[in-house]
Backbone bond lengths (Angstrom), bond angles and torsions (degrees), N, CA, C in turn:
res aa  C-N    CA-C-N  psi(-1)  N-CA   C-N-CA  omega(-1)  CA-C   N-CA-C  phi
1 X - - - 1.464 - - 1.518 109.58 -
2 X 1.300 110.91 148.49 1.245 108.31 -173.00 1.835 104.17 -156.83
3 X 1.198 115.66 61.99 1.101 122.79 164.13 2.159 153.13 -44.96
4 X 1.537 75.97 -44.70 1.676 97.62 155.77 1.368 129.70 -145.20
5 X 1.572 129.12 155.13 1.131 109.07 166.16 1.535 112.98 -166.85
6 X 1.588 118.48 -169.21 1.221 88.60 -168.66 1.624 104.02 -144.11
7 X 1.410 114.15 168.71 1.728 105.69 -171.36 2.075 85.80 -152.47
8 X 1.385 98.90 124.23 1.302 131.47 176.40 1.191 119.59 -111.31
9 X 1.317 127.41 -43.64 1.450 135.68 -154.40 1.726 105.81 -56.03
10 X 1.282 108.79 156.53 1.377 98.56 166.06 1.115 120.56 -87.07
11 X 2.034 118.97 143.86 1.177 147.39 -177.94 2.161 104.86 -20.09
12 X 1.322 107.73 -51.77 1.256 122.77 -176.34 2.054 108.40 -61.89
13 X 1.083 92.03 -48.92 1.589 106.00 -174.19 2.170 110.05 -57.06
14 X 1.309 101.06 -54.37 1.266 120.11 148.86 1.078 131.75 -11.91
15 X 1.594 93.30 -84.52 1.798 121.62 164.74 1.657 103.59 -27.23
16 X 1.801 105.52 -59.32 1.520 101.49 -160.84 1.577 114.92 -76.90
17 X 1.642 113.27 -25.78 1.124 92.32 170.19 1.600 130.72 -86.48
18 X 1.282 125.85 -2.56 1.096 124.16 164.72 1.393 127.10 -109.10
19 X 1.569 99.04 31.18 1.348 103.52 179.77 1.518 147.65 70.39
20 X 1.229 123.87 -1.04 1.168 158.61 159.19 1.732 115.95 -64.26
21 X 1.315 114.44 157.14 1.269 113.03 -149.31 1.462 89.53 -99.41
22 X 2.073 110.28 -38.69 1.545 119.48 -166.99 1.671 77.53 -152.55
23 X 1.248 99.48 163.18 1.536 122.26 171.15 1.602 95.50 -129.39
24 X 1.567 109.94 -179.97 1.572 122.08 173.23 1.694 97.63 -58.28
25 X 1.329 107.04 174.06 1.517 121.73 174.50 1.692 85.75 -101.50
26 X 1.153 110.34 149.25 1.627 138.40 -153.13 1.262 107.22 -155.38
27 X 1.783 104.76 126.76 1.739 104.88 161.26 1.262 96.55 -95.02
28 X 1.458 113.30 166.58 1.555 127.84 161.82 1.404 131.57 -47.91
29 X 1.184 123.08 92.85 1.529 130.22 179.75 1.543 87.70 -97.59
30 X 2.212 93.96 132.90 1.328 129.54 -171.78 1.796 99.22 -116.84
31 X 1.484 105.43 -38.61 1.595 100.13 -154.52 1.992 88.73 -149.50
32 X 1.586 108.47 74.71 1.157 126.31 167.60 1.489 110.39 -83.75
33 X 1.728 120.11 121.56 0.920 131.29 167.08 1.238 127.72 -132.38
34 X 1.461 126.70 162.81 1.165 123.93 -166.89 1.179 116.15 -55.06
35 X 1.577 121.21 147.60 1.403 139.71 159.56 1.572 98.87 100.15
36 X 1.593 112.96 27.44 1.931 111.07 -176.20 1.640 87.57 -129.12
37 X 1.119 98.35 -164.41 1.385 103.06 -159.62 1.915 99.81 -119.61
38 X 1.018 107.02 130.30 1.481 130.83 -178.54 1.370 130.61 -105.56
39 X 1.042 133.78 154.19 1.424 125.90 179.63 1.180 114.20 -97.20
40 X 1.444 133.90 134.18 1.577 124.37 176.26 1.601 93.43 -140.44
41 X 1.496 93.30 160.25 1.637 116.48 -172.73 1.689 99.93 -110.11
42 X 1.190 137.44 122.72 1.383 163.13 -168.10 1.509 115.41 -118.07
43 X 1.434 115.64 129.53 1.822 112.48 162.10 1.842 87.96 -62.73
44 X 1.462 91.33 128.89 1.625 119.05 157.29 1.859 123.48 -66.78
45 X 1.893 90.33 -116.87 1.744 102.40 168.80 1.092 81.76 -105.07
46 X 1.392 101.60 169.86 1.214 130.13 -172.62 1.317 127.05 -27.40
47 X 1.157 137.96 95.25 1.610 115.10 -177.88 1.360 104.08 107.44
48 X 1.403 134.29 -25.88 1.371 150.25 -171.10 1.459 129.93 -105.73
49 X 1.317 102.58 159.77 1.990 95.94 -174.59 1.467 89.18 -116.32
50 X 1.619 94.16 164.68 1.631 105.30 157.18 1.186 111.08 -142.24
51 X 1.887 131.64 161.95 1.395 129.50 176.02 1.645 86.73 -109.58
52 X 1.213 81.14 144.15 2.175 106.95 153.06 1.336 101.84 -170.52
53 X 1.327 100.60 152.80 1.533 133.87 151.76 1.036 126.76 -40.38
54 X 1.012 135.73 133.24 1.833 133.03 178.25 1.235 101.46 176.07
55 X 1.551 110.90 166.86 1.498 130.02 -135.93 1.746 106.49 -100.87
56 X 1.420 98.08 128.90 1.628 114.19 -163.34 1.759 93.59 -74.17
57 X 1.563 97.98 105.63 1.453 101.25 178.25 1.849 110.14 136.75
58 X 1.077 107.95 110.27 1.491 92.84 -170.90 1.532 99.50 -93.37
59 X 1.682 97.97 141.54 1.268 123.73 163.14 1.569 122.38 -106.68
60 X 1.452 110.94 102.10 1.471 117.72 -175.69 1.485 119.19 -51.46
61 X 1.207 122.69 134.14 1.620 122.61 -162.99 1.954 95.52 -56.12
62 X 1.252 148.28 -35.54 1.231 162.93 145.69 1.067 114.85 -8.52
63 X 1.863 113.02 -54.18 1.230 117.51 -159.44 1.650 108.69 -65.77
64 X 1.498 95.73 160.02 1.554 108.08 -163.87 1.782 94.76 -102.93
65 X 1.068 100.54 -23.67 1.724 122.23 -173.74 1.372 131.41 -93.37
66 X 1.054 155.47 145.12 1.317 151.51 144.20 1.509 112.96 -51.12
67 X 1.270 106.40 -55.09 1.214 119.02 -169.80 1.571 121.47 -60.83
68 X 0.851 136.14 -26.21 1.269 144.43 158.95 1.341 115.82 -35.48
69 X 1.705 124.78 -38.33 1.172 113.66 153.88 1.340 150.04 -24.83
70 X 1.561 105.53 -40.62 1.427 123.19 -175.60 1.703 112.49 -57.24
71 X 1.491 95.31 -22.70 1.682 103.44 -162.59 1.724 101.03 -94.89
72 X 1.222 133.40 -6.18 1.300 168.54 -166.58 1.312 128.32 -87.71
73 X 1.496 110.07 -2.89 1.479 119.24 -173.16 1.606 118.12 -44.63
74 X 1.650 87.97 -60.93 1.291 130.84 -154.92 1.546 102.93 -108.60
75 X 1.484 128.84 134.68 1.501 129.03 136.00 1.449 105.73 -100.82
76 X 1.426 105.70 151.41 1.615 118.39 166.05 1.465 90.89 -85.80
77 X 1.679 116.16 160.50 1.189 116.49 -167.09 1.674 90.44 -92.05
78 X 1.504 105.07 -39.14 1.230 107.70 -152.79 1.535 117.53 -68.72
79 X 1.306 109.52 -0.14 1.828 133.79 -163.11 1.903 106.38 -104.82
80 X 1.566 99.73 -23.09 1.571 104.70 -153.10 1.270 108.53 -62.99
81 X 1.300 142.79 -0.67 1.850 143.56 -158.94 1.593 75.46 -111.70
82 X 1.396 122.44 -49.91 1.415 101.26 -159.82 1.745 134.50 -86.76
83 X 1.800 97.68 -18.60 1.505 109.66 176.81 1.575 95.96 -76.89
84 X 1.765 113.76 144.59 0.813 126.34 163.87 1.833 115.21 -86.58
85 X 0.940 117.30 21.37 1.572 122.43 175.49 1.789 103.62 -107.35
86 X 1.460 100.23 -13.16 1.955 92.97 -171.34 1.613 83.58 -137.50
87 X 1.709 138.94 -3.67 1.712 117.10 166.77 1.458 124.46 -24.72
88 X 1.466 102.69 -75.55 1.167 117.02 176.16 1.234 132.08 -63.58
89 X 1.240 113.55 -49.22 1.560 109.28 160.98 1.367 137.71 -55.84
90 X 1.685 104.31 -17.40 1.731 101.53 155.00 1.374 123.35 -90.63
91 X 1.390 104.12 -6.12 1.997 108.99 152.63 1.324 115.89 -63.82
92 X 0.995 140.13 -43.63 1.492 131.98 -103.02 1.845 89.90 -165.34
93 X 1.025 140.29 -33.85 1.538 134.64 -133.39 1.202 126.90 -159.73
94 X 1.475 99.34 20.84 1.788 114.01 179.55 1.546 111.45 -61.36
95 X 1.478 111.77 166.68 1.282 124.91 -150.33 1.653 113.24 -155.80
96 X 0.846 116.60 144.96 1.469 144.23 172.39 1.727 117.31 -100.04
97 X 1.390 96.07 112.55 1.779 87.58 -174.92 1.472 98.39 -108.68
98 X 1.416 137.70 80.64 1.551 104.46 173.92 1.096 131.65 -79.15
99 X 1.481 132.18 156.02 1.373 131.23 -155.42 1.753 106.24 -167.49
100 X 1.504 101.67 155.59 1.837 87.56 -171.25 1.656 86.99 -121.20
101 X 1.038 121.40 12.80 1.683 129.37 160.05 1.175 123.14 -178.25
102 X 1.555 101.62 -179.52 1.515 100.34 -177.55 1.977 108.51 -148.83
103 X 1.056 125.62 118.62 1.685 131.97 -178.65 1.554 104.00 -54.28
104 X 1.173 116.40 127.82 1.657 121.74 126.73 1.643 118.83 -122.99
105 X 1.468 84.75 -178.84 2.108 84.60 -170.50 2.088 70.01 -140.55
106 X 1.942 76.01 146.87 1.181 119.51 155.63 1.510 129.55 -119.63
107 X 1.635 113.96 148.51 1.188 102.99 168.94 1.629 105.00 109.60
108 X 1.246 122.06 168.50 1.279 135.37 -149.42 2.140 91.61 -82.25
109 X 1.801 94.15 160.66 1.741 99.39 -171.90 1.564 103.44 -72.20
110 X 1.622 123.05 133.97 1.452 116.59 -163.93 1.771 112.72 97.10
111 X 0.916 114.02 -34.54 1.328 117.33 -163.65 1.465 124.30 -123.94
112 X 1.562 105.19 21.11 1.819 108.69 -146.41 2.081 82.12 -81.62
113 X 1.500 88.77 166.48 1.118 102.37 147.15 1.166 147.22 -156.32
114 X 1.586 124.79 121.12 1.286 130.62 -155.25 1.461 135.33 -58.79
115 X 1.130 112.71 135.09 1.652 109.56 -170.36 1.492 91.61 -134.54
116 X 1.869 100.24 146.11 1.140 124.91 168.20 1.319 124.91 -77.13
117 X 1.452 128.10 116.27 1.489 121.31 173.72 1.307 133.47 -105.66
118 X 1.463 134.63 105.21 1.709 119.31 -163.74 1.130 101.36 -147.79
119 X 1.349 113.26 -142.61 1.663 125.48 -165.39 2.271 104.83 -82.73
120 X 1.373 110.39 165.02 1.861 100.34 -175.77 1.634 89.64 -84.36
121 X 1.760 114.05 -23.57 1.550 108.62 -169.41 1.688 107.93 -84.17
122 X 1.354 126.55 2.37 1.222 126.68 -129.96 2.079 133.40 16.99
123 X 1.198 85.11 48.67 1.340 87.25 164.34 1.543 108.82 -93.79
124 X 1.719 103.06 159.35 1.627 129.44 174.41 1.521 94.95 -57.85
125 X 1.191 111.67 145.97 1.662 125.92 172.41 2.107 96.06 -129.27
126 X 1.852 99.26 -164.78 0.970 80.09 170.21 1.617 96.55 -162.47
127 X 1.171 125.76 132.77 1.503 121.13 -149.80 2.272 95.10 -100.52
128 X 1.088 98.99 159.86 1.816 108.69 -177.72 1.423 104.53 -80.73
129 X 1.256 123.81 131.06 1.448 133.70 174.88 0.927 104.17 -128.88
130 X 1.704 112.79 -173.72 1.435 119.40 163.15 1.708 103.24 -131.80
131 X 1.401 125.31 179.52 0.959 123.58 177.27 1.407 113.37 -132.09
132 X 1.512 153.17 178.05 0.995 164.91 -177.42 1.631 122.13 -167.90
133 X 1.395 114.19 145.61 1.256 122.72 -172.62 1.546 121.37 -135.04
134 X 1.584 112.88 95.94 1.778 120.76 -151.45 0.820 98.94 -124.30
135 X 1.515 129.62 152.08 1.332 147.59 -175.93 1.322 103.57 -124.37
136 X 1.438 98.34 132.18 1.751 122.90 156.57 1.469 122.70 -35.82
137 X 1.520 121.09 160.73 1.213 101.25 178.14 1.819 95.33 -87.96
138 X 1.441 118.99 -6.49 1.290 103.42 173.60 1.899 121.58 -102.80
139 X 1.666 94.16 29.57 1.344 96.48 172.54 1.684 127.22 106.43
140 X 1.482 91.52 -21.33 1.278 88.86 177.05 1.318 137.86 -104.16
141 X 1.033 131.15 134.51 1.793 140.87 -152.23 1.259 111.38 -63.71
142 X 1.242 153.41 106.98 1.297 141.16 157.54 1.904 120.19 -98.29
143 X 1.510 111.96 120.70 1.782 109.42 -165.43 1.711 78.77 -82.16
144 X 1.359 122.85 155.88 1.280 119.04 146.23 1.554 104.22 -162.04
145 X 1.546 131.62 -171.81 1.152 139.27 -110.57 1.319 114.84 -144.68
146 X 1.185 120.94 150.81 1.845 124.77 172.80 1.577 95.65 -147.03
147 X 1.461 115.19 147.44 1.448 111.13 158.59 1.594 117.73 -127.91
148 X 1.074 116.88 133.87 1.542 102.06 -142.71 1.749 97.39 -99.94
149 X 1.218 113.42 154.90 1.553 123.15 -172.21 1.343 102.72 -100.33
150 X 1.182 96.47 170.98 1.716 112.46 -177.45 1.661 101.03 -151.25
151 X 1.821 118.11 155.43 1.233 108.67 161.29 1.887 128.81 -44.35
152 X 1.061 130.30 169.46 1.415 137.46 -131.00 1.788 79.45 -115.01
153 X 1.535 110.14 146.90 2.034 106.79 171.11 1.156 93.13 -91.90
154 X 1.140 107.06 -144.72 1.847 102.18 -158.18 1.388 93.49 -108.47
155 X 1.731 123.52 -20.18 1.298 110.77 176.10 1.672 127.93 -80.81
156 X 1.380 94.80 -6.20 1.941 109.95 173.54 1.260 117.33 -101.99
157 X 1.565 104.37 -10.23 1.173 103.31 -175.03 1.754 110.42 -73.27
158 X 1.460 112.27 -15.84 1.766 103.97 162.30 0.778 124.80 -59.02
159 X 1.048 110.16 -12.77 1.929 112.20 -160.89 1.526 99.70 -97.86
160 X 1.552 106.43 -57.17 1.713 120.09 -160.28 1.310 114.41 -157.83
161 X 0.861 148.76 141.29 1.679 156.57 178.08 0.887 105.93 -80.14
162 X 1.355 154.28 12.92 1.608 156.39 135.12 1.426 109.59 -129.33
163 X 2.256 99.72 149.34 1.311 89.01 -145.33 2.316 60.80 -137.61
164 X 1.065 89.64 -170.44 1.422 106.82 173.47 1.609 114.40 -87.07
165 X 1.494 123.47 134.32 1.802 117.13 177.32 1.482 100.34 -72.60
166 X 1.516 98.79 106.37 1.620 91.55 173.78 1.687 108.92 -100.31
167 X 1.259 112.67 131.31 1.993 106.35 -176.19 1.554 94.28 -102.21
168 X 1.119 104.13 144.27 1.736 130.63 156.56 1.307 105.28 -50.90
169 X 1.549 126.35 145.60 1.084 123.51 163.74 1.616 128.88 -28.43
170 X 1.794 107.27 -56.93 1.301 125.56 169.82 1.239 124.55 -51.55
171 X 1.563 120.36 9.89 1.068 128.79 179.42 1.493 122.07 -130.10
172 X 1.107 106.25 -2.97 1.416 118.09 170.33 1.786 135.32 -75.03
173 X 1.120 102.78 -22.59 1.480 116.91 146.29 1.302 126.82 -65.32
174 X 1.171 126.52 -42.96 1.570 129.81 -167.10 1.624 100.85 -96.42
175 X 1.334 104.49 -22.96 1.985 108.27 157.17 1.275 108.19 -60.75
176 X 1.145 118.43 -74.44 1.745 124.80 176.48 1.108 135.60 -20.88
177 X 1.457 110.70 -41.12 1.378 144.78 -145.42 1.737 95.60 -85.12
178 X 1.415 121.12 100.93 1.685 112.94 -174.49 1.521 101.74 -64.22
179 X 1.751 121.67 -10.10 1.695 130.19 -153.30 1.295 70.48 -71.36
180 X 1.107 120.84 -94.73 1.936 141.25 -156.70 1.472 109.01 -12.89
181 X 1.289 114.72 102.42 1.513 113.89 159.52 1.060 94.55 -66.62
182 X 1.292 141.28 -78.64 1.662 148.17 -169.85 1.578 115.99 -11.98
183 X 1.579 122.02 -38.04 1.423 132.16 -161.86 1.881 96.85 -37.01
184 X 1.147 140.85 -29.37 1.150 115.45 -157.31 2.044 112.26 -91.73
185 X 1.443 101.88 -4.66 0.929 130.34 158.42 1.165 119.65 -53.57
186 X 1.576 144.92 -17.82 0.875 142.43 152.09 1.683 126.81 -95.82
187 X 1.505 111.73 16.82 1.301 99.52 -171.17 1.641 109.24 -92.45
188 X 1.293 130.50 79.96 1.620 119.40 -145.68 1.205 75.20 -147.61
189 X 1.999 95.63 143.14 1.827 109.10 164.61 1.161 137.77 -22.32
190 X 1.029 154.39 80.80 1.638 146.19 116.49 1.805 102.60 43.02
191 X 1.517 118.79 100.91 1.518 125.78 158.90 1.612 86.68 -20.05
192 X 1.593 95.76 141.12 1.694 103.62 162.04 1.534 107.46 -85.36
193 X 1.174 120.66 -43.54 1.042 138.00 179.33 1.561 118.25 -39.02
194 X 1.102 117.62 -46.04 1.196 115.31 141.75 1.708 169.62 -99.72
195 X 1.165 57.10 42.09 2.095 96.71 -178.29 1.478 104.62 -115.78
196 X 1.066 132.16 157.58 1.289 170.88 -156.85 1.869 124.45 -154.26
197 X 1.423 129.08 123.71 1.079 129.65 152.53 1.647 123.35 -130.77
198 X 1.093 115.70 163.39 1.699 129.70 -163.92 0.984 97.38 -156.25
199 X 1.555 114.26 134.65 2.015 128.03 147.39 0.969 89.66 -54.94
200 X 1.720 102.55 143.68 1.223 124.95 146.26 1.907 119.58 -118.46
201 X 1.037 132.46 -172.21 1.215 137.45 144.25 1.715 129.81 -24.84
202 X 0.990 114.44 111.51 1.909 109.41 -174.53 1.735 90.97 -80.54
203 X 1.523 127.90 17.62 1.517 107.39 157.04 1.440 106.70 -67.16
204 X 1.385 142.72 -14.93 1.827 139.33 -161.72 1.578 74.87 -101.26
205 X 1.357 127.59 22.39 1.767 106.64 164.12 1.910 102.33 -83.78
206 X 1.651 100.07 -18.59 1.391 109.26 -169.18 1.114 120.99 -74.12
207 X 1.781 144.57 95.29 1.636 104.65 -179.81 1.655 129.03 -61.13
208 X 1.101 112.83 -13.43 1.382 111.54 164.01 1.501 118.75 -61.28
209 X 0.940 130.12 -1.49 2.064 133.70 -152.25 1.716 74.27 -128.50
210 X 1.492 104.27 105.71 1.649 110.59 141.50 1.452 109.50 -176.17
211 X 1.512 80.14 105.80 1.403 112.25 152.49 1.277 127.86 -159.06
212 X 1.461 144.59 -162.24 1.771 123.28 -154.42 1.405 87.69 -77.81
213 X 0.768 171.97 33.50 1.970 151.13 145.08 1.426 92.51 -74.84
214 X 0.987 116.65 -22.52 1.816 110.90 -175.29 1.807 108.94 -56.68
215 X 1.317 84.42 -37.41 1.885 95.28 -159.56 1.385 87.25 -110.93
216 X 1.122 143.77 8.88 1.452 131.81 166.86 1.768 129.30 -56.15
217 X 0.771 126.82 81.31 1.798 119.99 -164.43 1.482 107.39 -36.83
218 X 1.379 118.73 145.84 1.450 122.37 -172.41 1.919 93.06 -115.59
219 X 1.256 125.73 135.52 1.212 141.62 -173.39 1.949 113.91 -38.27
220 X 1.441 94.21 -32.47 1.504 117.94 -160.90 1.746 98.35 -157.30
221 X 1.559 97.28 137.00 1.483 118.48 147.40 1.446 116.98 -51.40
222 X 1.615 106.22 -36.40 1.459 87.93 -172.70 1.477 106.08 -87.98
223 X 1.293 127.11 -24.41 1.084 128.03 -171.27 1.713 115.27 -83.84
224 X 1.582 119.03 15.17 1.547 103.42 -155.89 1.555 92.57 -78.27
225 X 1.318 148.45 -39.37 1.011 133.30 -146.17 1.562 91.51 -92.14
């Protein structure tokens, strides 16, 4: 599961890890949630990537609805050949999510508490999505988004039994790549070892609340709120 998350880094930093020369100009998203607009990395022309924006939630070219998105956060990796809402788009429509974390909550309903999950260096990573491209019934195109899950490493697995497919750099080409039947072959846990998590503040319970207090470490679990 992968419900919120967040991308800070600067526009330039970005660029380098996903290979790109420039990305869009970007403010700091702390507490990104579904149904806002996200950044994803796309095969371009030939041989090439591109960044844009598009809508947190995939909408199947099919859909009759907007709304259907909401249910869209997330693909399981292990499901994706067989749902007809992510078939094609794991042919055809792979994706680049970068992100410099990602929220879970622990703990009883009412009472959870949120912890930050990302890189041990805090560097930007960049998790496997898919993308899609749907039209309005009055015509107009909207690209938007899925990021697909994978079982949990042993260090997320406290938190939650599904964690986000995060790929290694060295793997981001052969993701891209619409050639690769193989692509799903890479959607597998993230080294624990190099991951890191911390409580933070249950203000990132807010989607309105984003900015760095979101990702601020709180001394104690028991003390974050």
């Amino acid at each position: 599961m992968c419900g919120r998350y967040e991308l800070h880094s600067h526009p330039q930093v970005i660029a380098l890890l996903v290979g790109l020369g420039t990305v869009p100009e970007l403010l700091p998203r702390y507490n990104i949630a579904p149904t806002q607009v996200g950044l994803i990395v796309r095969a371009g022309e030939p041989g090439g990537r591109e960044a844009v924006l598009a809508h947190w939630g995939l909408i199947p070219f099919w859909a009759k609805e907007r709304d259907l998105a909401t249910r869209m956060i997330n693909a399981r990796a292990e499901t994706l050949a067989e749902k007809p809402a992510f078939r094609q788009a794991l042919k055809k429509r792979r994706c680049l999510v970068p992100a410099d974390g990602f929220y879970e909550w622990q703990g009883a309903p009412g009472n959870k508490q949120p912890w930050h999950i990302g890189m041990a260096d805090d560097a930007p990573f960049a998790m496997a999505g898919l993308w899609e491209r749907w039209r309005d019934p009055e015509g107009a195109l909207l690209d938007s988004y899925t990021i697909i899950t994978t079982a949990a490493n042993e260090m997320v697995k406290r938190l939650h039994d599904r964690m986000p497919a995060i790929l290694p750099p060295a793997n981001f080409a052969a993701w891209l790549d619409p050639a690769n039947d193989a692509a799903g072959s890479l959607l597998t846990p993230f080294p624990a070892e190099e991951m890191r998590a911390y409580p933070v503040s249950p203000r990132v319970n807010k989607v309105k609340n984003d900015d760095a207090a979101c990702v601020t470490p709180v001394d104690d679990a028991a003390d974050a709120g």
